[in-house]
C-alpha positions as CSV (number, residue, x, y, z in Angstrom):
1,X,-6.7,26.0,10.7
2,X,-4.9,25.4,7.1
3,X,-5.7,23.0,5.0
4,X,-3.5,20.9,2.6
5,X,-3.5,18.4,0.4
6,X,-2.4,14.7,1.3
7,X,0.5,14.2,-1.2
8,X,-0.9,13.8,-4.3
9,X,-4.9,12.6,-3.9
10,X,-7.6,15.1,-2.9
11,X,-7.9,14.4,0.5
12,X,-7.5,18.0,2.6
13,X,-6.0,17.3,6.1
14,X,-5.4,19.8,9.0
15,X,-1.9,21.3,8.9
16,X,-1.7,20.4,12.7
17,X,-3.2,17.1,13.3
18,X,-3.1,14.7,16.9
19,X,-1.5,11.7,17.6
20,X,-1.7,9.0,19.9
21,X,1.4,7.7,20.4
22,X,2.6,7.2,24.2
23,X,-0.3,9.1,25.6
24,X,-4.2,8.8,24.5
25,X,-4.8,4.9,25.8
26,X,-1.0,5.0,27.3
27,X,0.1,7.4,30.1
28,X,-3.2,8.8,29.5
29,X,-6.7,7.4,30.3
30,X,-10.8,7.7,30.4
31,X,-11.9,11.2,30.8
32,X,-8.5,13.5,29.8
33,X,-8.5,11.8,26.4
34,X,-11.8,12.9,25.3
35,X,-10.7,16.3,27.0
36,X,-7.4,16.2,24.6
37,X,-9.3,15.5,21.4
38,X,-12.1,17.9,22.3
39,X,-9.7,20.3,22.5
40,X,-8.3,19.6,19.8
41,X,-11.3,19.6,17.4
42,X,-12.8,22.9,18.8
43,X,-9.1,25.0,17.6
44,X,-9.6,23.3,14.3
45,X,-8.0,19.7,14.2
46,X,-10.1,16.9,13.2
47,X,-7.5,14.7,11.8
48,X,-6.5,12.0,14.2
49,X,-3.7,9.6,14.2
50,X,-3.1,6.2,15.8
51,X,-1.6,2.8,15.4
52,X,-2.9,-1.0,16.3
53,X,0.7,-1.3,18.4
54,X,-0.1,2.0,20.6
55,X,-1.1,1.1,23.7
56,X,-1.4,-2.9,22.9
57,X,-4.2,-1.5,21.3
58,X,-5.7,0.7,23.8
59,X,-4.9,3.5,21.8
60,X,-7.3,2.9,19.4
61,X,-9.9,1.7,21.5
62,X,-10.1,5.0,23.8
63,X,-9.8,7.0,20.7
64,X,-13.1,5.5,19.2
65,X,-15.1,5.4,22.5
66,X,-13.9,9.3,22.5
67,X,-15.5,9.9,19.2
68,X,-18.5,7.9,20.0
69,X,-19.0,9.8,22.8
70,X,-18.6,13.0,21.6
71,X,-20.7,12.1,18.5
72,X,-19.0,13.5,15.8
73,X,-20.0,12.7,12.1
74,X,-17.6,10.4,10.7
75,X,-18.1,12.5,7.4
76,X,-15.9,15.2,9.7
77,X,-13.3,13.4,10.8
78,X,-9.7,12.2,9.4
79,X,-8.9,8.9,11.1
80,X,-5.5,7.3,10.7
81,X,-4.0,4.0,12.0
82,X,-1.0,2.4,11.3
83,X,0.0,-1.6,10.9
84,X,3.0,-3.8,11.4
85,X,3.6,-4.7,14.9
86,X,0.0,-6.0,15.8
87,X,-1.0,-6.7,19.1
88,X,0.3,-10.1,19.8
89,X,3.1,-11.9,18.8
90,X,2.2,-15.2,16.8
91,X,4.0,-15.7,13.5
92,X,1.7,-14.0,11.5
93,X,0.6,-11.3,14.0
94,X,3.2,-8.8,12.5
95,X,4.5,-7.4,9.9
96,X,2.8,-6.9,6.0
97,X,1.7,-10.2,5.1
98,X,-1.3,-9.9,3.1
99,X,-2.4,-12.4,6.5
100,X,-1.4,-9.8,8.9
101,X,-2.6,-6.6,6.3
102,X,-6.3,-7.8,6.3
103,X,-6.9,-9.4,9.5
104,X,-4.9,-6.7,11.0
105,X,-7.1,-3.8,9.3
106,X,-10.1,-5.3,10.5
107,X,-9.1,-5.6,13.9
108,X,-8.2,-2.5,14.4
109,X,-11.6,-1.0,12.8
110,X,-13.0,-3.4,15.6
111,X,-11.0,-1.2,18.3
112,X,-11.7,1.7,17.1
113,X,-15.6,0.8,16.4
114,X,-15.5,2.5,12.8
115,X,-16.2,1.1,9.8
116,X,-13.4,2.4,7.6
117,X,-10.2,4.9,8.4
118,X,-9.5,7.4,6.0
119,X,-5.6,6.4,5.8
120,X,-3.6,3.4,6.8
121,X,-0.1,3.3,6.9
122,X,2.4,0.6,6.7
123,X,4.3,1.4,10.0
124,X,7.5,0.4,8.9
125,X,8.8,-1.5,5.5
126,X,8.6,-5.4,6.1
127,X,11.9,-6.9,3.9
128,X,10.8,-10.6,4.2
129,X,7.5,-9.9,2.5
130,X,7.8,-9.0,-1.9
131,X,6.5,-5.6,-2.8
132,X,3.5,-6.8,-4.7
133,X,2.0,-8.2,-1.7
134,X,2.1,-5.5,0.2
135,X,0.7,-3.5,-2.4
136,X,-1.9,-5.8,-3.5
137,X,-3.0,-5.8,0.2
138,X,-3.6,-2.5,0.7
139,X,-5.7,-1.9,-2.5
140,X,-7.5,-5.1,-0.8
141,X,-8.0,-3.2,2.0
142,X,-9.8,-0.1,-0.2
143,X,-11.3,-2.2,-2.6
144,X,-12.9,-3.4,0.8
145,X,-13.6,-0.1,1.7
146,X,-11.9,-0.6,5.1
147,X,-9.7,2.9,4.1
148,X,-9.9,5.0,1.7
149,X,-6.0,5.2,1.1
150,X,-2.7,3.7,2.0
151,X,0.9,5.4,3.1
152,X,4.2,4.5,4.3
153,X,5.6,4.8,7.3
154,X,9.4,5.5,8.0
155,X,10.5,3.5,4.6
156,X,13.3,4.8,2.7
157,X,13.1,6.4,-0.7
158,X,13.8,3.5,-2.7
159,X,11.1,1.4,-1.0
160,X,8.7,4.2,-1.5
161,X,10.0,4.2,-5.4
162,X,9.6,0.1,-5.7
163,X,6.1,0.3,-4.1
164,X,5.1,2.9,-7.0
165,X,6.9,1.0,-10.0
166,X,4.8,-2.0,-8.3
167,X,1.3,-0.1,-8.6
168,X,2.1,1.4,-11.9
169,X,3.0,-2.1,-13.4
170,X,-0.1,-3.7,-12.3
171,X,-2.6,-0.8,-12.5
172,X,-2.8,-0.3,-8.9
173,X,-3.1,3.1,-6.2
174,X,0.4,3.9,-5.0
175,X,0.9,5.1,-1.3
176,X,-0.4,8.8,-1.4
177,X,1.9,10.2,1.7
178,X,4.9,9.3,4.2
179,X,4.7,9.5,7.8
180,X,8.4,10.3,8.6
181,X,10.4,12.2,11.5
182,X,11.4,15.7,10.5
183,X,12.4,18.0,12.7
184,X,15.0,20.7,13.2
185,X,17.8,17.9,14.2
186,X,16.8,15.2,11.7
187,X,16.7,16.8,8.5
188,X,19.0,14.6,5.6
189,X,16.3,11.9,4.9
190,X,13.0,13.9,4.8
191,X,14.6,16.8,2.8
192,X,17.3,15.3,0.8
193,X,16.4,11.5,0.4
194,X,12.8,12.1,-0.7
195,X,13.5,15.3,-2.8
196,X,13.4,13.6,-6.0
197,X,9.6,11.7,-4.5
198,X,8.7,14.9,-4.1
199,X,9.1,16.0,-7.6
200,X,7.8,12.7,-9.2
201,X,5.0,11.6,-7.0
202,X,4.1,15.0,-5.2
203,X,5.0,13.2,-1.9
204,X,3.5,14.4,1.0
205,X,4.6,13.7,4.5
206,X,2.9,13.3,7.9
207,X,5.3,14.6,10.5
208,X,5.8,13.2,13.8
209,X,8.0,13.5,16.6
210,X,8.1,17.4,15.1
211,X,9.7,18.3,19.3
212,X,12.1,14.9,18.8
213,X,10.3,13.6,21.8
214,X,10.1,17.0,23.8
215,X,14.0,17.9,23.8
216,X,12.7,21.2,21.1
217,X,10.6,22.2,23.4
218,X,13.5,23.6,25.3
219,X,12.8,21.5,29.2
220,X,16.1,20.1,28.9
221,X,18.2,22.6,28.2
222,X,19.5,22.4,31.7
223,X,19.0,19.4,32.8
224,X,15.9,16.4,32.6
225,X,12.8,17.9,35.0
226,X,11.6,15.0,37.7
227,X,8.0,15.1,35.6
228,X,9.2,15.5,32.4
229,X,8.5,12.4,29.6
230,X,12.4,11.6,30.2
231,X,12.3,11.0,33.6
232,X,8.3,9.4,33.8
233,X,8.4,6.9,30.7
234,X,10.2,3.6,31.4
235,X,10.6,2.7,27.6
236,X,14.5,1.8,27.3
237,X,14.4,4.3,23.9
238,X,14.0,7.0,26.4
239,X,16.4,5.5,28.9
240,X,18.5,5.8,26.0
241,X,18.0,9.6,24.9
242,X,18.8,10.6,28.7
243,X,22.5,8.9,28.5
244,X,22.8,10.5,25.0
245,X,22.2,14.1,26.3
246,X,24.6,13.4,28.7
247,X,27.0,12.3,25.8
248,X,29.1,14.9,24.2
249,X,27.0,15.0,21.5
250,X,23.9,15.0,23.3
251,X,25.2,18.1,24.8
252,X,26.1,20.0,21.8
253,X,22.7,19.5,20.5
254,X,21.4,21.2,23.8
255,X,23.7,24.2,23.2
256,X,22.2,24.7,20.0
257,X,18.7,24.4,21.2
258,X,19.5,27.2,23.9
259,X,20.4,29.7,21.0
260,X,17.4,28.3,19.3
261,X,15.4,29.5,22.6
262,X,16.7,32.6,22.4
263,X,15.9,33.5,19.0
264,X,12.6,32.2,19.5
265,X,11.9,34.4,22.3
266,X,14.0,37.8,21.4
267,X,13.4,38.0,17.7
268,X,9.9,36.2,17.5
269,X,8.5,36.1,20.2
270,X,7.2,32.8,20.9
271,X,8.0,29.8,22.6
272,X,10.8,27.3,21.8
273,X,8.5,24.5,20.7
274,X,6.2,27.0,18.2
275,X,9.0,27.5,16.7
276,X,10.2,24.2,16.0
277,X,6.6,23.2,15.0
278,X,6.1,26.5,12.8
279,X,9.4,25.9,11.1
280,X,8.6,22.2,10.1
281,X,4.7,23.5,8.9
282,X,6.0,25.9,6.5
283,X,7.6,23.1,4.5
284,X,5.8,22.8,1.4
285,X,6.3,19.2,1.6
286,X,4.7,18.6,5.1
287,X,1.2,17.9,4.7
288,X,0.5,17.4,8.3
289,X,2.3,18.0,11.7
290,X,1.0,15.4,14.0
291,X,1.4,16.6,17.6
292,X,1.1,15.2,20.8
293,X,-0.5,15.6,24.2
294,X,-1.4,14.7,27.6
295,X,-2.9,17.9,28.2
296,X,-5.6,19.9,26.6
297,X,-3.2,22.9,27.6
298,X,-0.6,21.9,25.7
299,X,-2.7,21.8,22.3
300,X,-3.6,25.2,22.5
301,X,-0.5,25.8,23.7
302,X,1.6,24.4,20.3
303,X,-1.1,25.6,18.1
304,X,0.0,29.3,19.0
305,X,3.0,28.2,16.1
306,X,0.2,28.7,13.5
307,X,1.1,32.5,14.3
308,X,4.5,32.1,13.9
309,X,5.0,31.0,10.7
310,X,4.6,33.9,9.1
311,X,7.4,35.4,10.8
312,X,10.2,32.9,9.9
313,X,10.8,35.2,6.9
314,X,14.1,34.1,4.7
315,X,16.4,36.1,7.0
316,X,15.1,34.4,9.9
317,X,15.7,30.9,8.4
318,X,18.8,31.4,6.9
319,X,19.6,32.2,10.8
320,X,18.1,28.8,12.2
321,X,20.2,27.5,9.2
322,X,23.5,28.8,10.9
323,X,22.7,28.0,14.3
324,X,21.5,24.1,13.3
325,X,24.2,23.6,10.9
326,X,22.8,20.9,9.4
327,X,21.0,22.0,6.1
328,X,20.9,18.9,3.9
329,X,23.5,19.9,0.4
330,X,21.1,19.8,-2.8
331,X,22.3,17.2,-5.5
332,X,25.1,17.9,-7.6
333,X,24.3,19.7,-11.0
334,X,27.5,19.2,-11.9
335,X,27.6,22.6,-13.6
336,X,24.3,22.8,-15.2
337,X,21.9,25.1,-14.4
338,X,19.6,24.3,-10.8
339,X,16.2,23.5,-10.8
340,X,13.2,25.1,-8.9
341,X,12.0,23.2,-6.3
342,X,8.5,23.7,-7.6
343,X,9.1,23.6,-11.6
344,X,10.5,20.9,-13.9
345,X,12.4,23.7,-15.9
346,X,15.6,25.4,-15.4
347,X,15.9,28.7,-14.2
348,X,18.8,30.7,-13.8
């Protein structure tokens, strides 16, 4: 398993990592979560992600009886949880109040039965709170030593931008990394929005929904399978995604997934779904895929894109770039020379 760095602090995370969202403590219960994360830790993942709204909680409490269990050394693991939506509903039970930040923090350590996580994320941005709360709140939260950093999750550049200015002003840590969907059908905001972060602040990002909610992996490509996460889940956002397949849109983005299919399988021989997950872990960018499972099968089984990353060689992504049509356009030099991605310098 790779290694990277989180963003910009010294943290190394697993390029593939596991979430919990939806399954571990949701559609999935007791024994087949500790299978999920043991088979997850023995192909080389020992980063784990979760939120205090997964699950109503649940999600964090089977992940820490899993780890208790299987008595790992806290030393070895990468434990991430996220806060904004809480676990009840009272005026102060959501959101990033400095209230909600601490209280909420120490709840969820409480669920998961740990006595610090290595990140937590602001889930989403919070408009009715000021910027230096938050931010105060969260170096709280480490000066506590209830984490060792703080991230964003799903916040636009310019909120990302304010939150640094914030930390710089008053001498304070920044958020070290973004957890943000990226994927080969959502592209614009994680490539072209935060290229400038990326520069500045060596952003990283935390991927998820890398499969956009299992229509990469290629099931759907003709038609929504009676046990498929479409047709089981009751959640109205995937009510939603089944009349927007059917949509005209919905079903242009299945005809470009079946050409995806087949250059996955004639020219690279892999699966669908390695390849969407290999082409999203080559970014330099991504710190961590986070990937999901209610299956130990299917771990193993999306790990396999760790081999094909090596094969999605310039030609070969300059052909997912034709068949996706949606490559973000770089900013305007307005005739000047471009700049390297990687360099602060002009090169010709």
């Amino acid at each position: 398993m790779p290694f990277r760095l989180l963003g910009n602090s010294g943290l190394r995370v697993p390029l593939f990592s596991l979430g919990g969202w939806l399954t571990l403590g949701g559609s999935v219960k007791g024994d087949p979560v500790k299978e999920i994360i043991k088979a997850a830790w023995e192909n080389g993942i020992n980063m784990f992600d979760t939120a205090e709204s997964y699950a109503g909680g649940q999600s964090e409490i089977e992940m820490g009886r899993v780890i208790k269990e299987l008595n790992f050394r806290r030393s070895d693991l990468i434990i991430t949880t996220k806060l904004f939506w809480g676990v009840r509903k009272g005026p102060n039970d959501t959101g990033l109040s400095r209230k909600h930040i601490i209280e909420g923090t120490r709840e969820s350590l409480q669920r998961l039965g740990l006595e610090y996580v290595d990140v937590i994320f602001a889930h989403r941005a919070d408009h009715s709170v000021p910027m230096e709360e938050v931010v105060r709140a969260f170096n709280f939260v480490i000066d506590k030593g209830y984490a060792l950093y703080w991230g964003t999750s799903e916040w636009s550049a310019q909120q990302i931008e304010e939150a640094h200015h914030v930390a710089t002003k008053l001498g304070l840590i920044a958020p070290i990394a973004e957890q943000c969907e990226h994927h080969l059908l959502h592209r614009d905001h994680p490539e072209r929005e935060f290229a400038p972060l990326y520069r500045k602040y060596n952003l990283g990002t935390m991927v998820f929904s890398p499969l956009f909610g299992g229509i990469l992996t290629g099931k759907y490509n003709n038609g929504i399978p009676d046990d498929s996460r479409l047709a089981v889940e009751q959640e109205d956002q995937f009510k939603r995604k089944i009349e927007f397949l059917k949509s005209p849109e919905g079903q242009r983005q299945i005809e470009i997934i079946r050409k995806l299919s087949d250059l996955a399988e004639k020219e690279l021989g892999c699966k669908m779904s390695q390849l969407a997950l290999a082409w999203v872990a080559r970014n330099p960018n991504t710190s961590s895929v986070i990937l999901g499972a209610s299956k130990p099968e299917q771990v193993r089984d999306n790990l396999k894109a760790l081999e094909v990353i090596p094969k999605l060689t310039p030609a070969v992504l300059a052909k997912i770039d034709d068949i996706v049509g949606n490559k973000p356009a770089p900013w305007p030099t307005y005739g000047r020379l471009a700049l390297d991605p990687l360099s602060k310098f002009s090169v010709l």
